[in-house]
N, C-alpha and C positions, 0 to 999 in steps of 0.2 A: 893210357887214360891218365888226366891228369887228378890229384888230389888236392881238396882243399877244405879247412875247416873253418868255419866257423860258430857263431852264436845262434846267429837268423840268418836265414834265406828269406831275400823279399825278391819274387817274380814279378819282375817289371819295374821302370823309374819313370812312370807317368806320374797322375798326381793322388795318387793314391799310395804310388810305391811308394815316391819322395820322401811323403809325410811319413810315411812308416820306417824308411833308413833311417832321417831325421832323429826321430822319436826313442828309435830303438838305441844308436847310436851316442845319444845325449847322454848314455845311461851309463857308456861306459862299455860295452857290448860289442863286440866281433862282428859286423855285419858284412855281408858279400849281396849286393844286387845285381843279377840277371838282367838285362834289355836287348830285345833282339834286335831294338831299332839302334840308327847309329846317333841318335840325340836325345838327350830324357825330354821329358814333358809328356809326351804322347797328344791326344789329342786335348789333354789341358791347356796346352799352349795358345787356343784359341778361345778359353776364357776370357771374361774381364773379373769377374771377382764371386765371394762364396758369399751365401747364409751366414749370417749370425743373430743373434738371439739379445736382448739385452746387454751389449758389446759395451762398454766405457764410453764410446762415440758415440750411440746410439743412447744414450744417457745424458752426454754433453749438450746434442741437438732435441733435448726433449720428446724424442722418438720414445712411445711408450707400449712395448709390444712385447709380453712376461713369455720365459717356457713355457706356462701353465694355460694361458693363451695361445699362441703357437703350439703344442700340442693337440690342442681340443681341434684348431681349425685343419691342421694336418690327418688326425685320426676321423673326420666328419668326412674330409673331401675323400679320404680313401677306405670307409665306410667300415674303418675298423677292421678292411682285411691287413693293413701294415701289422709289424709288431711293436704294440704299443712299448714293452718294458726298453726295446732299440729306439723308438723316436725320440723317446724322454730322454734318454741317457746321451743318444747324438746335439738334440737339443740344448742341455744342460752343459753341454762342453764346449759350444760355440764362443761363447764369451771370451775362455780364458783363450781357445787356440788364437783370434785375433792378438793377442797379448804376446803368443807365444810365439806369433809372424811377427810381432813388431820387434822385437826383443833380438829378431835376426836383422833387422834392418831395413823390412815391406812397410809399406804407407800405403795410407789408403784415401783416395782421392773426396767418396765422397759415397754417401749413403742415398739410395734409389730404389727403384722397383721397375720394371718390363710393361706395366702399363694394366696387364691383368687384374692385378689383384688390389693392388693402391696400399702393401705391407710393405713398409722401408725397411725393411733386412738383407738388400743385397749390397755386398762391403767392396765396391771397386778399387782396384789395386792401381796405386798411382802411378802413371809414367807421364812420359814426355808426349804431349799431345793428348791428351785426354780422350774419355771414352767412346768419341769420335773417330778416334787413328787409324782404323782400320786395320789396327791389328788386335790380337787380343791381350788385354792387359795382367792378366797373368801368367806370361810366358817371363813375364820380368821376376814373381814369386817362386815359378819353379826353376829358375834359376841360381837365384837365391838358394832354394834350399839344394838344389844341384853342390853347389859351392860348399855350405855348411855339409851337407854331408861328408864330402872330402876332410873337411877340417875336424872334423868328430873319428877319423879313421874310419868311416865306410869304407869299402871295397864296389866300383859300379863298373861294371865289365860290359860293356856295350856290341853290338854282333856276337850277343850269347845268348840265343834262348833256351829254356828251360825246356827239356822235353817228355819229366815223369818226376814226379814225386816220391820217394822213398818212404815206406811205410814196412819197420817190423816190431810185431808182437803187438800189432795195436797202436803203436806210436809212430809220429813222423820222424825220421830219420836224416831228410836232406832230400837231395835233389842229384838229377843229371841233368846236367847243359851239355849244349854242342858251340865251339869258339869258330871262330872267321872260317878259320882252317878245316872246318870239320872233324877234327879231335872232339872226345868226350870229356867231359867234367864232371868228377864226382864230388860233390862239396855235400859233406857231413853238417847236420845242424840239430841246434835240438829244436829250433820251430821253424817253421815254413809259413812266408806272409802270400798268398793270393791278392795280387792287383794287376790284371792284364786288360782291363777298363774293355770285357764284355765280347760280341761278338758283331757288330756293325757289321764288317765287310766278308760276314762269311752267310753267301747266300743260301747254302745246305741249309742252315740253323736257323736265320732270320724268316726260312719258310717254314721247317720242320716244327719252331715253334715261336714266332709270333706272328705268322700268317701272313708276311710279305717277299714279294718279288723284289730281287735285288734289283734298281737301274729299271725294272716297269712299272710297278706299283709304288714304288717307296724308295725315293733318291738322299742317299747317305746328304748332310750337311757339311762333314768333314771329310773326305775321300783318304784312301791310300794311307790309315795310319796301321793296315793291317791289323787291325781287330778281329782275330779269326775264333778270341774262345776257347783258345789253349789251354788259361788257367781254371776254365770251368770244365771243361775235360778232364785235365789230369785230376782235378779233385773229384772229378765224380769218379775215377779209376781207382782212385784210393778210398772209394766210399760215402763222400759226401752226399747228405741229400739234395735234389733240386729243391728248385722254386720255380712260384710264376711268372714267366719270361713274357715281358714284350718291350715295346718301343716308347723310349723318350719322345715323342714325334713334336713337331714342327710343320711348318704349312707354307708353300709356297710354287710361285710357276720354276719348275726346273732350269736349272742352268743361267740362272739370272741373280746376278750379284746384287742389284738392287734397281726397283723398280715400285717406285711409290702409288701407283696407281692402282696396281696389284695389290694394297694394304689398307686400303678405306674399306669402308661400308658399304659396298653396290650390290645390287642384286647376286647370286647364287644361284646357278642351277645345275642339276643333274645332266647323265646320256640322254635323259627322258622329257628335260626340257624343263621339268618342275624343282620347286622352291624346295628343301630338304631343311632349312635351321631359318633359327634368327640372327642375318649376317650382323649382328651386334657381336654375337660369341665368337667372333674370329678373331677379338684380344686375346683371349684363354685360346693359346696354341692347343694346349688338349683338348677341348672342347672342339673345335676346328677339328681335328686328326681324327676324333674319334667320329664328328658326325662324316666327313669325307668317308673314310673307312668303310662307313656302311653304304656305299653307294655302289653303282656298277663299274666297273674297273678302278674302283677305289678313286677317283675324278671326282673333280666339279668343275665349273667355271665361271668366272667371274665378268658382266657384260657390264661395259659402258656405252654412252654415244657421244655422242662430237657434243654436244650441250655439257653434259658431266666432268667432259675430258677440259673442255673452257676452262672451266669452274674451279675444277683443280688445278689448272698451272696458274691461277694469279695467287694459290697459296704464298707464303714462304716458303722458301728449299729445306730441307731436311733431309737426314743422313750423312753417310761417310764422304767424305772430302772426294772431289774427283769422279760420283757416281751419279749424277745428277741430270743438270743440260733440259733441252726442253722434251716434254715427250716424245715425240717426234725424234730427236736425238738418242733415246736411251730404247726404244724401237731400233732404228738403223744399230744401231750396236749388238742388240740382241741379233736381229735378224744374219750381218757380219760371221757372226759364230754359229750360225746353222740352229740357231733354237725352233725346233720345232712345235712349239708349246705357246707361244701366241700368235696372235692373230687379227689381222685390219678387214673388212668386209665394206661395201658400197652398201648394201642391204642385209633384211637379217637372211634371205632366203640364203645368199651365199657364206653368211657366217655359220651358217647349218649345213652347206656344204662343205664347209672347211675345215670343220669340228667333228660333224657327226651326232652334233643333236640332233634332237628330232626336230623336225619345223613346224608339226604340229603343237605336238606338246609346247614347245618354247611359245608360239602365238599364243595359246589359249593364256600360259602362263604372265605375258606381258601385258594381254588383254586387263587380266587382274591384275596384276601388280602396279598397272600405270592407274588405273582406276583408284588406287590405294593410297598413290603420289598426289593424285588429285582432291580427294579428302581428306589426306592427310591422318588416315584411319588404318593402318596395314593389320588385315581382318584377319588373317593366316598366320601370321608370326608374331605381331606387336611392336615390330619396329619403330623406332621415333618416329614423328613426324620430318624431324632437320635429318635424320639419312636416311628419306625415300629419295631416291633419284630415278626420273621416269627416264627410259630405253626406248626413243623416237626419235632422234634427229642423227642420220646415217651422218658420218662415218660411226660402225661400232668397231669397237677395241674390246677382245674378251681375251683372258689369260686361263690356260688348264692349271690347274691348283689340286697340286698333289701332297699327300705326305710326304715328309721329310723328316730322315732320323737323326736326332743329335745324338743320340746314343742309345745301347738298349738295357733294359734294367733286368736284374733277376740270372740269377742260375746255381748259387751254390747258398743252402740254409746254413744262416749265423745265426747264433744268440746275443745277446746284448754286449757281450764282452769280446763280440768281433770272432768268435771259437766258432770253428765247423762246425755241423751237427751231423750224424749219418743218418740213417733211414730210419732207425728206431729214435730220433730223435736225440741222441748222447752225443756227447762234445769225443772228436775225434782228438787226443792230446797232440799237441804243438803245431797245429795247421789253425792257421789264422785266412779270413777272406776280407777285400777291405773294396771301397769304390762298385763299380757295377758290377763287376762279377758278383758282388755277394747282396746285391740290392733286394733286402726283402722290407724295404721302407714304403712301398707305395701301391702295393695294390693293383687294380687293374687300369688307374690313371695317376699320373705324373702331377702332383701339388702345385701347377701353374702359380697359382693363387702369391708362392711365398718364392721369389726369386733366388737365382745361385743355389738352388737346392743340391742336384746334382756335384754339381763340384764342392760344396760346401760339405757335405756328406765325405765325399773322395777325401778330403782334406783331415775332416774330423777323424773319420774309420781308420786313416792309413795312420794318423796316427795314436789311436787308441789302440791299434792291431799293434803296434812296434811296442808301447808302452807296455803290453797285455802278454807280449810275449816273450819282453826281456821277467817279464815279474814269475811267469811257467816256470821256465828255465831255473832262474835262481831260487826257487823251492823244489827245485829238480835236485839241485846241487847241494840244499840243504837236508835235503832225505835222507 
């Protein structure tokens, strides 16, 4: 077995580790990071940019949106189950971490929002091609701090994951990893950071506790970044308490890179044929996710007709460069890769064959719904008037519209200072949790409303966890 010592252990160089090497590493600090993968990022890498609060930019552009504000509307949407003393305090640190990306050399393109919520607090990280590129734009920041950590004397050991947590007399101790080779690693520390960004692709867990089938009910957004849950395991081995776990979700027909039709305002329906929401709330991805959710096989779908489908190709094009083409086009390409998940019909009788709705319920359902187009009155949900679109002129085009996880939040309880807590609620000394694994920000729905939340947090946590856990230490040292 091999030995190695240092200051902090940080489990994992996604973007929660990073921030946390970084941080810790600034300080002057012995750091060793663990990644099982063979490239840092993790599934950061398909960011475009985080939250921030009152930033200098967001200053310069007259953007006016306080902590104190952004607090209230964060603790309203998740109804006060968040921990308020962790919002404020993640909040209140946004500003300066922008400062503290810049200071390494990250630009940021340009201040936005996702469409939900109409808060300009997501900070896009600038590259080459803009936020169109079709890649994600902070793969360019965690690289950056990949680098700066280096230059700070980090230690990042890649094909090494962590496989238990070291805890005696109470305190964390360090850690074992296992290397390429299958040797062990024993690396002594005096704190341990938690950031293995969750458990996505572990379908045990994504059932046992947020209530979805992996790949039937609920199709990962990032595949294959091996998010299995590790770091919420081991800390709960060493005593951490949980939290409540579920899904970042997202909404879309599986396996389709992009497909604009799929993303307006058309009707909605169940296996049962009938209207479930007001298809206006399918900006707010959570809102979407969660009314999906409650359906039968967690399903909906979405129907147009050849009159709708007109209507929408004389739009402008929008989206990622290359993804476009005329419907008709981005159908044949779907179809190409075997998507089972949409669908062209002569009539509706055979688009209920070919779905599984009901054809009852769906008539009855369009019987209304076209009546609603025609007065312009939608008497069941309150839809606008300008997005009824009536469902009569064959060809129809409908899409199955499933949840989709960007990531999942919740498993190991922090306090505000980023410190484990165990079962009785006491901070376990020198285990630090940062990013999703330790997400007790959000309650039973994901703050749509305020953009970049998730990685924003990642960023902020990992590094208020490095900060939090060189400052342990050195009153360790001074006892």
């Amino acid at each position: 077995m091999k030995h190695l010592k240092a200051d902090v252990v940080v489990i994992s160089a996604g973007s929660a580790g990073l921030a946390a090497t970084v941080a810790a590493a600034q300080t002057g600090a012995k750091v060793i990071t663990f990644e099982k993968a063979s490239t840092t990022g993790g599934a950061g890498n398909f960011a475009h940019g985080l939250l921030a609060i009152d930033s200098h930019i967001q200053r310069k552009q007259g953007i006016k949106l306080s902590v104190e504000e952004a607090f209230k509307i964060h603790m309203e949407v998740t109804h006060w189950q968040a921990d308020a003393r962790l919002v404020k305090t993640y909040y209140a640190k946004t500003a300066s971490t922008i400062e503290w990306l810049e200071k390494m050399g990250i630009e940021f393109s340009e201040i936005t929002d996702h469409g939900a919520g109409n808060k300009l607090v997501w900070h896009i990280v600038k590259t080459e091609g803009g936020f169109h590129s079709g890649k994600g734009q902070a793969m360019v920041m965690l690289q950056v701090l990949t680098e700066k950590a280096g230059e700070y004397g980090a230690q990042i050991l890649l094909k090494t994951p962590v496989k238990q947590i070291l805890k005696v007399d109470g305190k964390i101790t360090g850690v074992i990893a296992e290397d390429e080779s299958g040797e062990e690693i024993r690396a002594d520390a005096g704190a341990v950071i938690v950031a293995t960004g969750g458990f996505l692709d572990n379908a045990v867990m994504l059932k046992k506790y947020a209530g979805f089938k992996l790949e039937t009910d609920m199709f990962p957004v990032r595949k294959n970044h091996n998010l299995t849950g590790d770091g919420i395991r081991m800390a709960w081995e060493v005593g951490a308490a949980p939290t409540l776990m579920n899904l970042q979700m997202a909404h879309d027909v599986p396996n389709l890179e992009f497909m604009p039709l799929f993303r307006q305002v058309n009707i909605l329906v169940n296996m049962d044929g009938e209207r479930f929401m007001n298809e206006e709330a399918t900006s707010n991805t959570t809102y979407f996710g969660n009314a999906i959710s409650r359906q039968k096989n967690k399903w909906a779908f979405m129907i147009v007709d050849e009159d709708t489908k007109k209507n929408f190709e004389k739009k402008p094009a929008s989206g990622p460069p290359g993804m476009g083409g005329s419907i008709e086009e981005q159908f044949k390409r779907a179809f190409d890769k075997g998507n089972r998940h949409i669908f062209i019909a002569d009539s509706l009788e055979d688009l209920c064959s070919k779905t599984g709705i009901n054809p009852a319920g769906l008539k009855k359902t369009l019987d209304e719904y076209n009546s609603f187009c025609q007065t312009g009155r939608d008497e069941l949900f309150f839809v606008k008037p300008e997005n009824l679109h009536q469902v009569k002129q064959p060809k129809f085009y409908a899409g199955r519209i499933m949840p989709h996880g960007l990531g999942t939040l919740g498993g190991i309880r922090i306090n505000h200072r980023i410190e484990v807590l165990n079962k009785n609620l006491n901070v376990i000394p020198g285990l630090y949790a940062a990013g999703l694994d330790a997400n007790s920000l959000y309650g039973d729905s994901y703050p749509w409303i305020m953009s970049g939340n998730t990685f924003g947090f990642a960023i902020n946590s990992g590094r208020m966890a490095g900060e939090n856990a060189v400052t342990y230490i050195r009153s360790l040292q001074k006892a």
